[in-house]
DRENLUMFI-912571 format. One line per 10 residues: number of its first residue (from 1); their letters; for each residue x, z, y of C-alpha. Coordinates in pm, 1 decimal, decimal comma, padded with zeros to 6 digits. Layout:
BEGIN
NUM) a) X Z Y  ...
This chain:
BEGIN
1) xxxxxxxxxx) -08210,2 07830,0 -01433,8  -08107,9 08152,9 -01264,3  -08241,5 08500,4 -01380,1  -08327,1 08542,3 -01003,9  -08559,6 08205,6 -00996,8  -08931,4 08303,5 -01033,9  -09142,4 08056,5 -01184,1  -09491,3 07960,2 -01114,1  -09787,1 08135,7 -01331,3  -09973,8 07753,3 -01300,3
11) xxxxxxxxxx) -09867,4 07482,1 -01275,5  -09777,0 07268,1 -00941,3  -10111,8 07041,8 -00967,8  -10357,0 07376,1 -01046,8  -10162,3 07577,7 -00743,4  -10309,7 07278,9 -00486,0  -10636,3 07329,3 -00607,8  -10647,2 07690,6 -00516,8  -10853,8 07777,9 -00243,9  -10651,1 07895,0 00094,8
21) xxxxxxxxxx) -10734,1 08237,7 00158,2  -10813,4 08205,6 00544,8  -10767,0 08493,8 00743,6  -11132,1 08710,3 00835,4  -11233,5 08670,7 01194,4  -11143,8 08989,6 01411,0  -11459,2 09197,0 01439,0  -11670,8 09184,3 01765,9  -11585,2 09453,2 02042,5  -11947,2 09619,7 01958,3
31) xxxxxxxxxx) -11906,2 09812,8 02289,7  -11868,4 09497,1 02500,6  -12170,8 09326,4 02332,8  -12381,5 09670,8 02387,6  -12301,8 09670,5 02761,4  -12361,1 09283,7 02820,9  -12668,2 09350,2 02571,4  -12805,9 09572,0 02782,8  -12781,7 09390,1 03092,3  -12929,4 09103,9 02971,8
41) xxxxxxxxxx) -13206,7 09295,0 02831,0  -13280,0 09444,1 03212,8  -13260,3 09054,9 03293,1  -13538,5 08932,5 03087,2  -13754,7 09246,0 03129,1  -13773,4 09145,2 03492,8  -13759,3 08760,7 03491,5  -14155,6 08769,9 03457,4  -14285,4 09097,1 03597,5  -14415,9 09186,2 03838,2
51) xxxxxxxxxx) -14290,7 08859,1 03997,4  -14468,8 08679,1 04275,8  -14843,8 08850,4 04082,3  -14913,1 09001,6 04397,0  -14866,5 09399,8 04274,4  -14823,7 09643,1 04568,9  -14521,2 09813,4 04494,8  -14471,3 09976,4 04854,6  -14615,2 10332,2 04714,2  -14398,7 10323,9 04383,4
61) xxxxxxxxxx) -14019,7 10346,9 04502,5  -13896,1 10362,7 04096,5  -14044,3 10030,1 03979,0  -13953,2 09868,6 04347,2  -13627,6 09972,6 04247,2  -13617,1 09827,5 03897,9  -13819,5 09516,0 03979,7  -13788,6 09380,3 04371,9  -13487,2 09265,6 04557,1  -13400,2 09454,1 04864,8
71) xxxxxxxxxx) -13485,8 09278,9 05183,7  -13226,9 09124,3 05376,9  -13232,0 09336,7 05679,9  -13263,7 09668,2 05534,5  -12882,5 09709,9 05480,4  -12960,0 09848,7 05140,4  -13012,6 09706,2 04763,0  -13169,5 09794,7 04425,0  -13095,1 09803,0 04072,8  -13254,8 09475,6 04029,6
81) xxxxxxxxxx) -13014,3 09317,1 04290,7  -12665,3 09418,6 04054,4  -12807,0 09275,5 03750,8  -12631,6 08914,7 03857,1  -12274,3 09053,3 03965,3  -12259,5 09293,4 03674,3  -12332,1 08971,7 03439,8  -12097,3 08842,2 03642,9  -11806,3 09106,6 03590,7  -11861,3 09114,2 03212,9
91) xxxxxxxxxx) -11852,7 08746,4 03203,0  -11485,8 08779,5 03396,5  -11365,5 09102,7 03180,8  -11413,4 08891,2 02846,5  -11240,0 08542,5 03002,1  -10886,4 08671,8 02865,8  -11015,2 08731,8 02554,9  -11232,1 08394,2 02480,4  -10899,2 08170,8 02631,6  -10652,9 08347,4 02426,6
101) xxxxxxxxxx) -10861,6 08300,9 02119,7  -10912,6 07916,9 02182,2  -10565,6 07907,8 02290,1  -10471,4 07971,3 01975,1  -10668,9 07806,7 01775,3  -10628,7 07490,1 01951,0  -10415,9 07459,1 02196,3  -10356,6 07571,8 02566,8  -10491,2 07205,1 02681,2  -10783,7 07240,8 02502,1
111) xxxxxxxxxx) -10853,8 07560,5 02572,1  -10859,9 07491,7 02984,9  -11022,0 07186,2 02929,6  -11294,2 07349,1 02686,9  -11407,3 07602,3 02964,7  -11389,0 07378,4 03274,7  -11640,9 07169,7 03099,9  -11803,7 07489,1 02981,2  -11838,1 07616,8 03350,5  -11913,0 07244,4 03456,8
121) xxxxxxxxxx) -12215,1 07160,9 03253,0  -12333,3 07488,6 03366,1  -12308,6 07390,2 03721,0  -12507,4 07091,1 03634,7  -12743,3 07296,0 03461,8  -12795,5 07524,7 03694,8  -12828,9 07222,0 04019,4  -13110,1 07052,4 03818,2  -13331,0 07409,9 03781,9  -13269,9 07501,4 04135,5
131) xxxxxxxxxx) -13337,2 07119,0 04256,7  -13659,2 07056,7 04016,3  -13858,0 07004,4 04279,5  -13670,3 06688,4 04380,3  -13544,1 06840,3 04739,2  -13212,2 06821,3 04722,6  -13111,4 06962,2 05054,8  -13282,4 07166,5 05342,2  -13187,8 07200,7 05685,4  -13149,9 07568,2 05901,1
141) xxxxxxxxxx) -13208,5 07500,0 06314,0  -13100,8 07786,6 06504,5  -13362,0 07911,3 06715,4  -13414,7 07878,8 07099,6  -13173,9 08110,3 07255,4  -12882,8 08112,8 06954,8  -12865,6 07692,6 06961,3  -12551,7 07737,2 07180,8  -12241,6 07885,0 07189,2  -12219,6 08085,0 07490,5
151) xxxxxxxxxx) -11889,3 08154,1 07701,6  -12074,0 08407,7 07924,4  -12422,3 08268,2 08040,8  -12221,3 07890,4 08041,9  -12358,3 07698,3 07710,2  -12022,4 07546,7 07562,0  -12167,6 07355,2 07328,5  -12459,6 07317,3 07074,7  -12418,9 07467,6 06757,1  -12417,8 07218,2 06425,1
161) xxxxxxxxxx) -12750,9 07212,2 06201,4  -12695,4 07407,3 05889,1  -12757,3 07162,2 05552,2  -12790,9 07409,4 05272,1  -12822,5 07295,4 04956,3  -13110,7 07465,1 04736,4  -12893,6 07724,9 04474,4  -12994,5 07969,9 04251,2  -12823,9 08243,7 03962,3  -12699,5 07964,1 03712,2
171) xxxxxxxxxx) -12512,2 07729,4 04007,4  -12424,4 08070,7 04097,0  -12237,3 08214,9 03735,3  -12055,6 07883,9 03699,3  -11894,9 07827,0 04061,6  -11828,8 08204,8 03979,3  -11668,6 08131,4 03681,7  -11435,2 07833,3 03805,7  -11277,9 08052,2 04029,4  -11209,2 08340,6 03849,9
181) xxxxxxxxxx) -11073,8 08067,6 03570,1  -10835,9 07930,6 03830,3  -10702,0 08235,1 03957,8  -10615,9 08357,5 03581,7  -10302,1 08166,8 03633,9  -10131,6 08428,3 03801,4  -10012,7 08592,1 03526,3  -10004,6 08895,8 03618,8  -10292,9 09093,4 03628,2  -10220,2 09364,8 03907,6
191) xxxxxxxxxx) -10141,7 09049,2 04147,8  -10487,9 08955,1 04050,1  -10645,7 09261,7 04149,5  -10505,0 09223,1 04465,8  -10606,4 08868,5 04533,0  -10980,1 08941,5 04405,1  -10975,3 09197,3 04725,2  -10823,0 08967,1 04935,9  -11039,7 08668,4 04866,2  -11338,8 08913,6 04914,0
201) xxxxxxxxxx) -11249,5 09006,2 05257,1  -11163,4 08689,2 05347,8  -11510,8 08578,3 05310,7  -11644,0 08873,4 05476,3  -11434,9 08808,6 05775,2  -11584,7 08470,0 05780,5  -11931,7 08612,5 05730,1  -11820,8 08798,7 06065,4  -11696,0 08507,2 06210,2  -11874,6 08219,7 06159,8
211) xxxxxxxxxx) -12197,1 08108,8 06055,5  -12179,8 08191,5 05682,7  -12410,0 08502,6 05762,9  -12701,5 08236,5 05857,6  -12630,7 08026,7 05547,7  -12622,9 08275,7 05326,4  -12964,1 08432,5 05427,0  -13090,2 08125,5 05407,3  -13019,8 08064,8 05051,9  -12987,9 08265,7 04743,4
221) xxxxxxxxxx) -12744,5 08438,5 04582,4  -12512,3 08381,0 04927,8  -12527,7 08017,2 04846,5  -12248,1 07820,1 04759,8  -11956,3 07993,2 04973,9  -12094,5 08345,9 04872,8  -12076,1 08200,2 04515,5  -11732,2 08040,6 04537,2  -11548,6 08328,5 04757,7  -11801,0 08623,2 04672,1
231) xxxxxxxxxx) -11934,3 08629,5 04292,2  -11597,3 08457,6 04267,6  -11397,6 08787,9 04341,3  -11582,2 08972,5 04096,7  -11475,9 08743,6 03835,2  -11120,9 08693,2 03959,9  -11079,3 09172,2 03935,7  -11308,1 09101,7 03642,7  -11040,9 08889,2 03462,0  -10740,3 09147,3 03573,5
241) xxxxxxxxxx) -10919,9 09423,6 03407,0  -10992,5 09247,5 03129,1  -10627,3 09168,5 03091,8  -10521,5 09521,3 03157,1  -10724,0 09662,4 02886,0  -10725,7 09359,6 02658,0  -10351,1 09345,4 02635,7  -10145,2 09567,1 02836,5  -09910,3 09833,9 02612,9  -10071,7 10122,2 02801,2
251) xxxxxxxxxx) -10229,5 10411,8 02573,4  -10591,9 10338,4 02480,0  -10693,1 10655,1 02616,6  -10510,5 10603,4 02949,9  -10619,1 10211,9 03007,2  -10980,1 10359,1 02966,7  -10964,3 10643,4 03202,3  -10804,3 10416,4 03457,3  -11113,6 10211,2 03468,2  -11380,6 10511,1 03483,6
261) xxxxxxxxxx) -11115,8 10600,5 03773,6  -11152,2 10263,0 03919,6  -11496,8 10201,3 03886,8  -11554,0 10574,9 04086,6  -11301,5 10482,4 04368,0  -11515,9 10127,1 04445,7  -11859,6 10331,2 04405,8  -11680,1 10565,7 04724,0  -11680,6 10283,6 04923,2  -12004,0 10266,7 04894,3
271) xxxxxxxxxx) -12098,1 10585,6 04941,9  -11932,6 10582,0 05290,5  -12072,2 10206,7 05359,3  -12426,0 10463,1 05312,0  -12318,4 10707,0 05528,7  -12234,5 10504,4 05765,7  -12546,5 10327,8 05772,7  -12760,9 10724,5 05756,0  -12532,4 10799,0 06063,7  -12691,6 10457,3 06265,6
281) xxxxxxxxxx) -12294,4 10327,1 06236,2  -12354,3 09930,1 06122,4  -12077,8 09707,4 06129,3  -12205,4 09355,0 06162,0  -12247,4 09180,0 05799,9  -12069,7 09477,1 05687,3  -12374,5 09658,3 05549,7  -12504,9 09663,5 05178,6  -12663,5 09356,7 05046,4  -12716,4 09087,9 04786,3
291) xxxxxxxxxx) -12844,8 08821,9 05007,5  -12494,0 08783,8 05197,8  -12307,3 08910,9 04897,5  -12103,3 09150,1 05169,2  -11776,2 09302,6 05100,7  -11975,6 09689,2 04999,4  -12234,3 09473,4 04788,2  -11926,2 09347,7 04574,0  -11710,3 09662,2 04568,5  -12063,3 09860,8 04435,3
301) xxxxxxxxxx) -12084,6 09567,8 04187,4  -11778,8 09666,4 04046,1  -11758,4 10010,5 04053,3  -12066,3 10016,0 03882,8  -11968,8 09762,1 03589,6  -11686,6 09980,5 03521,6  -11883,3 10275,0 03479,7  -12135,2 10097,3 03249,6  -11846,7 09983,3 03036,5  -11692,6 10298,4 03002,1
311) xxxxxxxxxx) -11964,2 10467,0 02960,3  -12049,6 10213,2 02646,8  -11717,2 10240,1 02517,4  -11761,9 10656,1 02448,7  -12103,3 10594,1 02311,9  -11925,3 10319,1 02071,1  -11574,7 10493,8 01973,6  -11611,8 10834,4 02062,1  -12039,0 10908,2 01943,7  -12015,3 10629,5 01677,8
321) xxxxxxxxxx) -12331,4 10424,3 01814,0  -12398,2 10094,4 01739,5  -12748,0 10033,1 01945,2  -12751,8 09709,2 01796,3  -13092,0 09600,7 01961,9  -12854,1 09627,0 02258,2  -12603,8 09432,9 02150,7  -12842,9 09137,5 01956,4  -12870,7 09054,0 02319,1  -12529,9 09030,3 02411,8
331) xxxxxxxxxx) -12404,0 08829,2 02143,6  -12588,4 08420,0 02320,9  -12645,7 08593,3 02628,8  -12651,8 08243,9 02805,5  -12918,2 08091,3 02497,1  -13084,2 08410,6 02530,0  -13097,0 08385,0 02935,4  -13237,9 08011,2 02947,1  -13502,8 08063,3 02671,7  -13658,8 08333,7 02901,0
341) xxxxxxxxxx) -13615,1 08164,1 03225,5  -13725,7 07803,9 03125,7  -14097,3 07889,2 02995,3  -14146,7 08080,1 03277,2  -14035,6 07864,5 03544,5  -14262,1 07651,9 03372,2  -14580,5 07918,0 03365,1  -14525,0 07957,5 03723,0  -14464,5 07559,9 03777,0  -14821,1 07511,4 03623,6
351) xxxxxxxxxx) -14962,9 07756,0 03756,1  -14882,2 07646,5 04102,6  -14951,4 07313,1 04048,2  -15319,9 07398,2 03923,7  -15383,8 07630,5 04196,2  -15403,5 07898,1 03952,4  -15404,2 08259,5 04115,6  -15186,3 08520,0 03866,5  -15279,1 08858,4 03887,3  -15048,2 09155,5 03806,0
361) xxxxxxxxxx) -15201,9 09196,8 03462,4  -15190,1 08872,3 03336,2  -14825,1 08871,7 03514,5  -14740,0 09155,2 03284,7  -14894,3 08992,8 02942,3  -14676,6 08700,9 03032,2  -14375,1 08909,0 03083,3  -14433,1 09110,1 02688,6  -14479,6 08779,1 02547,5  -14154,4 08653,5 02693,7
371) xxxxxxxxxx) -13964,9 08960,2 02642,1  -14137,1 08995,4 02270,0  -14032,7 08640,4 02169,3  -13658,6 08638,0 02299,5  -13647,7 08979,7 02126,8  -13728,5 08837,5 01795,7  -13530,4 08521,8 01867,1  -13183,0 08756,1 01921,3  -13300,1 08969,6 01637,7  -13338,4 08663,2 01406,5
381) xxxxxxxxxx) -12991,4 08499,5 01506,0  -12796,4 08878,2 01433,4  -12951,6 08859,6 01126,5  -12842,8 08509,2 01005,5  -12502,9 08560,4 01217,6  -12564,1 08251,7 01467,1  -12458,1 08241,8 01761,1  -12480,8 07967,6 02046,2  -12181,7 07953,7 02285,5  -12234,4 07883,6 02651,3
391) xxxxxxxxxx) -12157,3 07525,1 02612,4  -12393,7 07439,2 02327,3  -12653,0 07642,1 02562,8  -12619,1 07437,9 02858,8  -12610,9 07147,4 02692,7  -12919,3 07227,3 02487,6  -13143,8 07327,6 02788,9  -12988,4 07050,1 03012,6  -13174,2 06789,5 02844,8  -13481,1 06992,0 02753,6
401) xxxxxxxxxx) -13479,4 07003,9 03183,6  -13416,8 06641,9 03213,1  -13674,4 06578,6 02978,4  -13951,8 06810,4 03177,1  -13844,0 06681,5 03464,4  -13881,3 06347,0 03348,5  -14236,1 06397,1 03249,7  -14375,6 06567,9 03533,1  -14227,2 06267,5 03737,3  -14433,8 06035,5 03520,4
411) xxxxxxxxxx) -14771,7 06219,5 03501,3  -14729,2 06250,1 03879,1  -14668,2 05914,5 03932,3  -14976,4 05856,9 03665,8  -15197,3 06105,3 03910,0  -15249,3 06315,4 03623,4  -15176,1 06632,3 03819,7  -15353,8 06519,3 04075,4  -15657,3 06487,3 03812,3  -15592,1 06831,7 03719,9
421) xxxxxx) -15598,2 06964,3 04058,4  -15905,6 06766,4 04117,0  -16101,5 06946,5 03800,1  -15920,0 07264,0 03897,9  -16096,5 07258,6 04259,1  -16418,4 07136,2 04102,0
């Protein structure tokens, strides 16, 4: 044997029984979870309260800011209205992150196969809470005087019923989702950007255009096309920054500035989309808001999503914070979403169906229970390092829905609620 050979301190049989020393698991971007923490923190706080409980909020401007939706006429939005779209744009600035990883663990087919279905069983999801009242489609007739398309004072013809189908957030995330998905096959991420502007202004031209204006105020969230053309463009710049600051070879410090940078140029659209507006100047479906999901509603989305990320990353790297009952609720924000929003669509199922009237107090008892529970539910997974992916979630809650559903259909069909209302009158 030659001097150079090394030889084995155990023998061949012992060496197979050695353990394989994997490799650790890269340690969580703290500063993401703290940002996406925090917004789904604001998101549970005002799931419950104060809700439909019938508190005047007219005289107190602050908590109408933090816990109503902006009407759809007033050409102006709230806190409260961004909480969706900035989900929605840390959702998107993560995507490169989560495909890469399951890229390589498994495989580029099962990686794009892994979050279709992820995005598709939330679609599912989300159609069976916003249709769990069994009406699966509603109808918008224009009224008398806009039922025809005029060519001076000649009607040309009558315009087409409107079928909208009923939507809400969780339809919303995963149409959102899709999209961005798709268009994260252009490689490269400054083509991205560009097409995330250009698919947003596409569908406000249309809002201009056509009759996606009267859909869109007619459902929630913009519906499906404000879902698929404007939550969608969030995701699809979402996914491009993500990219950029994920993997480019730019300096840290410079990748990081760039998006404070970009985040204040979109907020400056804004600002003159306001001025605008002070000045009387309204371009139609032009103006701020969350119900049409308009071109200035997504830019401020943005801008503002940036800011809130940067500002989360200097807490993080630069002040050394950790705020980790911030980031408990960013780790399952999806499990941590639906166990908030299924017992109290069921509170306020029941209590409709009973005829039960909910005043503000008991509104805001429900909403500290809720927020008290999923609190101690995030706490209790950080501490036993669990976490439930998006998938696992929507399957999970899925059936629990099906199930409800399922047995409200029965005890209806039983007259049990009708019993209840009975002793509920009496």
């Amino acid at each position: 044997m030659s001097e150079l050979s090394i030889e084995p301190d155990m023998p061949e049989e012992k060496l197979k029984e050695v353990p394989i020393q994997r490799k650790p698991e890269k340690a969580r971007l703290e500063w993401v979870d703290m940002a996406r923490g925090f917004v789904m923190l604001y998101l549970v706080a005002t799931i419950s309260f104060p809700g439909d409980s019938g508190l005047d909020l007219s005289g107190l401007s602050i908590l109408r800011g933090l816990f109503t939706h902006a009407s759809a006429g007033s050409g102006l939005i709230t806190l409260y209205d961004l909480g969706a779209p900035a989900f929605l744009f840390l959702l998107g600035f993560t995507m490169p992150i989560s495909f890469r990883k399951r890229k390589e663990q498994k495989g580029p087919t099962s990686a794009r196969r892994y979050i279709i279905f992820r995005y598709l069983a939330l679609l599912i999801l989300g159609f069976v809470i916003a249709n769990i009242d069994l009406e699966f489609l509603k109808y918008y007739s224009f009224p008398e005087g806009r039922n025809f398309i005029y060519e001076g004072s000649i009607p040309l013809y009558h315009r087409p019923v409107l079928y909208i189908i009923p939507w809400d957030v969780v339809p919303s995330i995963a149409i959102a989702g899709l999209v961005g998905f798709i268009f994260m096959g252009v490689r490269n991420p400054r083509y991205r950007f560009f097409l995330g502007y250009g698919w947003a202004i596409l569908y406000q031209v249309g809002l201009y255009t056509t009759e996606l204006d009267t859909y869109a105020l007619n459902s929630i969230h913009g519906g499906v096309f404000g879902s698929i053309m404007g939550y969608g463009s969030i995701v699809i710049i979402a996914t491009a920054m993500g990219d950029l600051i994920f993997f480019s070879d730019t300096i840290e410090t410079k990748k990081y500035r760039g998006m404070l940078i970009f985040g204040i140029f979109n907020l400056t659209i804004t600002v003159v989309v306001l001025y605008l507006a002070l000045r009387g100047i309204f371009i139609p479906a032009f103006t701020l808001s969350k119900h049409l999901v308009s071109f200035p509603f997504i830019v401020t989305a943005i801008g503002l999503s940036c800011v809130v990320l940067w500002g989360f990353y200097q807490l993080n790297t630069r002040f050394k914070l950790k705020l980790i009952w911030l980031q408990i609720f960013g780790i399952s924000p999806f499990f941590i979403y639906f166990i908030a929003e299924v017992p109290d669509s069921l509170f306020e199922i029941l209590t409709d169906e009973l005829g039960l009237s909910v005043t503000w107090w008991i509104s805001l008892i429900w909403g500290l229970v809720v927020l008290g529970y999923c609190t101690y539910v995030a706490w209790y997974m950080h501490k036993n390092k669990k976490r439930v992916s998006t998938l696992k979630a929507s399957l999970i809650f899925l059936v629990t829905i099906l199930g409800i559903l399922l047995i409200v259909i029965l005890l209806d069909g039983f007259g049990v609620v009708d019993l209840l209302d009975a002793i509920n009158t009496w």
